[in-house]
C-alpha positions as CSV (number, residue, x, y, z in Angstrom):
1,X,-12.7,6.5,-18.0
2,X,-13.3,2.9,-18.3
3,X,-12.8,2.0,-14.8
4,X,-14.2,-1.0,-14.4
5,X,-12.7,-2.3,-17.7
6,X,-9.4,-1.6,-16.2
7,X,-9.7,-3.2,-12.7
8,X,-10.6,-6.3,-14.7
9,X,-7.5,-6.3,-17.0
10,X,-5.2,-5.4,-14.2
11,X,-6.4,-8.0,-11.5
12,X,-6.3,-10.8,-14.1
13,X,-2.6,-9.8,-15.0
14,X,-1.4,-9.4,-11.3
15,X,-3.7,-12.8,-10.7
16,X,-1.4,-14.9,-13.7
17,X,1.7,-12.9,-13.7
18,X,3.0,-11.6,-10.3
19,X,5.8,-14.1,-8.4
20,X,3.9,-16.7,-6.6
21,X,6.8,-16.2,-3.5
22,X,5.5,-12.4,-3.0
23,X,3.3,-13.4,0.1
24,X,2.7,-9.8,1.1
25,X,2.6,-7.6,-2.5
26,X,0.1,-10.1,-3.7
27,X,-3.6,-9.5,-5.1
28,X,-4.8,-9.9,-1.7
29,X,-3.0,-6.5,-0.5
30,X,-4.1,-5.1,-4.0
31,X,-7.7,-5.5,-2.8
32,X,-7.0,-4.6,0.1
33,X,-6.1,-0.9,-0.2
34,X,-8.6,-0.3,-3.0
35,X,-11.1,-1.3,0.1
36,X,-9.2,1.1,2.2
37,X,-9.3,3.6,-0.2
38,X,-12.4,3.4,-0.8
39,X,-13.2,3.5,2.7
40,X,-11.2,6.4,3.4
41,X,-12.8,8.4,0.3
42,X,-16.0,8.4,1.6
43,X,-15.4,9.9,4.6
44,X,-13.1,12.3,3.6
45,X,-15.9,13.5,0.9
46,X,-14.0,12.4,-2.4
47,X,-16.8,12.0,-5.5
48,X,-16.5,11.7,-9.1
49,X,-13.9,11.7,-11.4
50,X,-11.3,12.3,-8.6
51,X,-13.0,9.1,-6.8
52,X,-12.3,6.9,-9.9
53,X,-8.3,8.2,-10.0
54,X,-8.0,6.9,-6.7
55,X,-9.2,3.9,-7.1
56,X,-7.4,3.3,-10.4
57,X,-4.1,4.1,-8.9
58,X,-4.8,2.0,-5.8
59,X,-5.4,-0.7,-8.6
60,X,-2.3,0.0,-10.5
61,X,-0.3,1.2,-7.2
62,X,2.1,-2.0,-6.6
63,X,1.8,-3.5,-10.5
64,X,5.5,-2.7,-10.8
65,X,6.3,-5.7,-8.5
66,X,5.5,-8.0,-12.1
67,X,9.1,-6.6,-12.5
68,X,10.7,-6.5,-9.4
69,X,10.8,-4.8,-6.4
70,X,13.1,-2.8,-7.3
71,X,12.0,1.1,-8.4
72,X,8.4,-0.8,-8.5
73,X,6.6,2.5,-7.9
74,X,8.1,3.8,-11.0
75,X,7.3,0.5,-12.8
76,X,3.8,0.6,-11.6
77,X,3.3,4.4,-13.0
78,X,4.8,2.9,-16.4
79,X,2.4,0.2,-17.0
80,X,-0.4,2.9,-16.1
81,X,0.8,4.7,-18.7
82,X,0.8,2.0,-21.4
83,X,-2.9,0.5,-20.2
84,X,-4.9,4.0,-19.5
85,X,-5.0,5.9,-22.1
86,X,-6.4,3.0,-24.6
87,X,-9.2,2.9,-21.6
88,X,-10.5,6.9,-22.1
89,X,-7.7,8.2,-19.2
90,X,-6.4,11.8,-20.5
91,X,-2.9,12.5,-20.0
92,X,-3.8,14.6,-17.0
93,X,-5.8,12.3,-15.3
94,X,-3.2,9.6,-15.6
95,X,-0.6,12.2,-14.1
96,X,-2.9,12.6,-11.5
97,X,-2.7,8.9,-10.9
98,X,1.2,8.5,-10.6
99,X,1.3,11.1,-8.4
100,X,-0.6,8.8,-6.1
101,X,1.4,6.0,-6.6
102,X,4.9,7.5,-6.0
103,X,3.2,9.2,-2.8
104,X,3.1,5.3,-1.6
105,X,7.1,5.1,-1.7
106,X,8.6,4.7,1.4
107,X,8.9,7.1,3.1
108,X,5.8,8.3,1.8
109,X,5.8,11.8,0.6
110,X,2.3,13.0,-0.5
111,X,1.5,16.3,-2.4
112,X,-1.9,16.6,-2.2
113,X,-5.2,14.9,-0.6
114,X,-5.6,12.4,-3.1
115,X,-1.8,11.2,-2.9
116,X,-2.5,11.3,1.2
117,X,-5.8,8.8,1.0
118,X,-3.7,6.3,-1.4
119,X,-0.6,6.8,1.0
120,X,-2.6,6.0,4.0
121,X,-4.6,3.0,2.4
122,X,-1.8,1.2,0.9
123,X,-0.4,1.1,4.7
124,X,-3.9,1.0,6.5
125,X,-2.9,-2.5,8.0
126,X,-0.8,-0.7,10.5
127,X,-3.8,0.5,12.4
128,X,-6.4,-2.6,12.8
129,X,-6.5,-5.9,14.2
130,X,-5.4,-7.8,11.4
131,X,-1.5,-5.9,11.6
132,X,0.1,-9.1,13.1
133,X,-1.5,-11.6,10.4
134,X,-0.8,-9.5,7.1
135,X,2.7,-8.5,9.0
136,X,3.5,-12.1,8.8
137,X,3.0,-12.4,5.6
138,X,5.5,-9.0,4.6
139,X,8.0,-10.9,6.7
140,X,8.1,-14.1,4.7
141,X,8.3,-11.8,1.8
142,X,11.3,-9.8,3.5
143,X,12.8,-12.9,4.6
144,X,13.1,-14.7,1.6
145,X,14.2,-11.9,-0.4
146,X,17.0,-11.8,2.5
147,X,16.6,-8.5,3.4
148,X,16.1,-9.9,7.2
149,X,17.0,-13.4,9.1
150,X,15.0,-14.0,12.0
151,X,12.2,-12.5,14.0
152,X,14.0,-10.2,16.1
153,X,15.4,-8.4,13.1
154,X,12.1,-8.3,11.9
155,X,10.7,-6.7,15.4
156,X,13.4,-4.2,15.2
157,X,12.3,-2.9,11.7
158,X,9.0,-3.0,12.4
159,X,9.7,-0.9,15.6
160,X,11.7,2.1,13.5
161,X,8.9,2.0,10.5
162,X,6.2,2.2,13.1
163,X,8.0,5.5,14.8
164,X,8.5,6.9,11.8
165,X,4.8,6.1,10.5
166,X,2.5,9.0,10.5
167,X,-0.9,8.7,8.6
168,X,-1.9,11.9,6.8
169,X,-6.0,12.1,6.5
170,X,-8.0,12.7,9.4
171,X,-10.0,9.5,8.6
172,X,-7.0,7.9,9.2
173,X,-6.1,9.3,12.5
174,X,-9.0,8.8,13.9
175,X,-9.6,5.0,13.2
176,X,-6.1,3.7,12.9
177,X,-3.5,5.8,15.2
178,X,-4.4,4.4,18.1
179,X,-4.6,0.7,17.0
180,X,-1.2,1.7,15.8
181,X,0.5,2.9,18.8
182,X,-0.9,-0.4,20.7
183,X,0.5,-2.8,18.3
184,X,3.9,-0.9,18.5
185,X,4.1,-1.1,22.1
186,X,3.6,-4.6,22.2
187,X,6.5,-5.1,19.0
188,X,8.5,-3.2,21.4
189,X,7.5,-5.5,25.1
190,X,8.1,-8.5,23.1
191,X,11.6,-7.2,21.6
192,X,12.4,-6.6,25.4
193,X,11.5,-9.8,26.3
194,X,13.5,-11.6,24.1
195,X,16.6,-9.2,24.7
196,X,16.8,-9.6,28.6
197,X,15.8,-13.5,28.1
């Protein structure tokens, strides 16, 4: 598995191709999970060959998005399919790596550990201090695809996806839950504010 050939050939296309107006499913967040995945793997003892899947599907995880958000997981597992296997993937292994990335669809379903440590990395923002600056940039993205108008719809949605949230890997429990359930309860004071004001 060439995985560092691939990294390079994926993060220049997402770098010249993806939509300029996607302010949240940009590179950025693409290095960011593979950092959280990484993270997480460690700690949760991941090594080897099933170390390099994760990391090539957190690469490959939100590629989709060169052709719309729409179905993007399923996008994302077709263009690991056309680059992989030219880079020494098996047929397996690149099973093994859509598996991971449809376990990022929301709601997120995952089958197995790996698909659990991708699932909780692509959404690791939720639990540390930076939630409210990368948040801001998912609602530009929302808001400009229309899909919300103003901060309060935004508040509300970010209220029911944080209640219906749950991260899967005890790594994840343990550093990110509780940061969680803090920035929820502040979502929720300042929705109260602004609906008795």
């Amino acid at each position: 598995m060439q995985y560092e050939q691939a990294k390079e050939i994926i993060l220049k296309k997402l770098e010249n191709e993806l939509p300029q107006h996607l302010s949240y499913h940009s590179v950025a967040h693409v290095k960011d999970v593979c950092n959280a995945a990484n993270e997480i793997a460690v700690n949760e003892g991941i090594t080897g060959e099933d170390h390099t899947l994760l990391m090539t599907a957190a690469l490959f995880h939100d590629s989709g998005f060169l052709f719309g958000a729409a179905e993007h997981e399923r996008k994302s597992c077709e263009i690991a399919k056309q680059y992989l296997p030219e880079l020494g993937y098996t047929d397996g292994q690149i099973e093994k790596i859509c598996g991971m990335i449809m376990a990022t669809k929301i709601p997120q379903t995952p089958h197995n550990h790996l698909e659990e440590i991708l699932a909780d990395a692509d959404l690791d923002y939720l639990g540390r201090d930076d939630f409210f600056t990368i948040g801001e940039r998912l609602y530009e993205e929302l808001a400009m695809f229309g899909i919300i108008n103003n901060k309060d719809d935004w508040n509300r949605l970010q209220v029911r996806f944080l209640e219906n949230h749950h991260f899967f890997t005890q790594t994840a429990i343990q550093s990110r839950k509780a940061k969680k359930e803090e920035h929820l309860a502040l979502i929720k004071s300042q929705l109260e504010k602004n609906e008795s004001a």
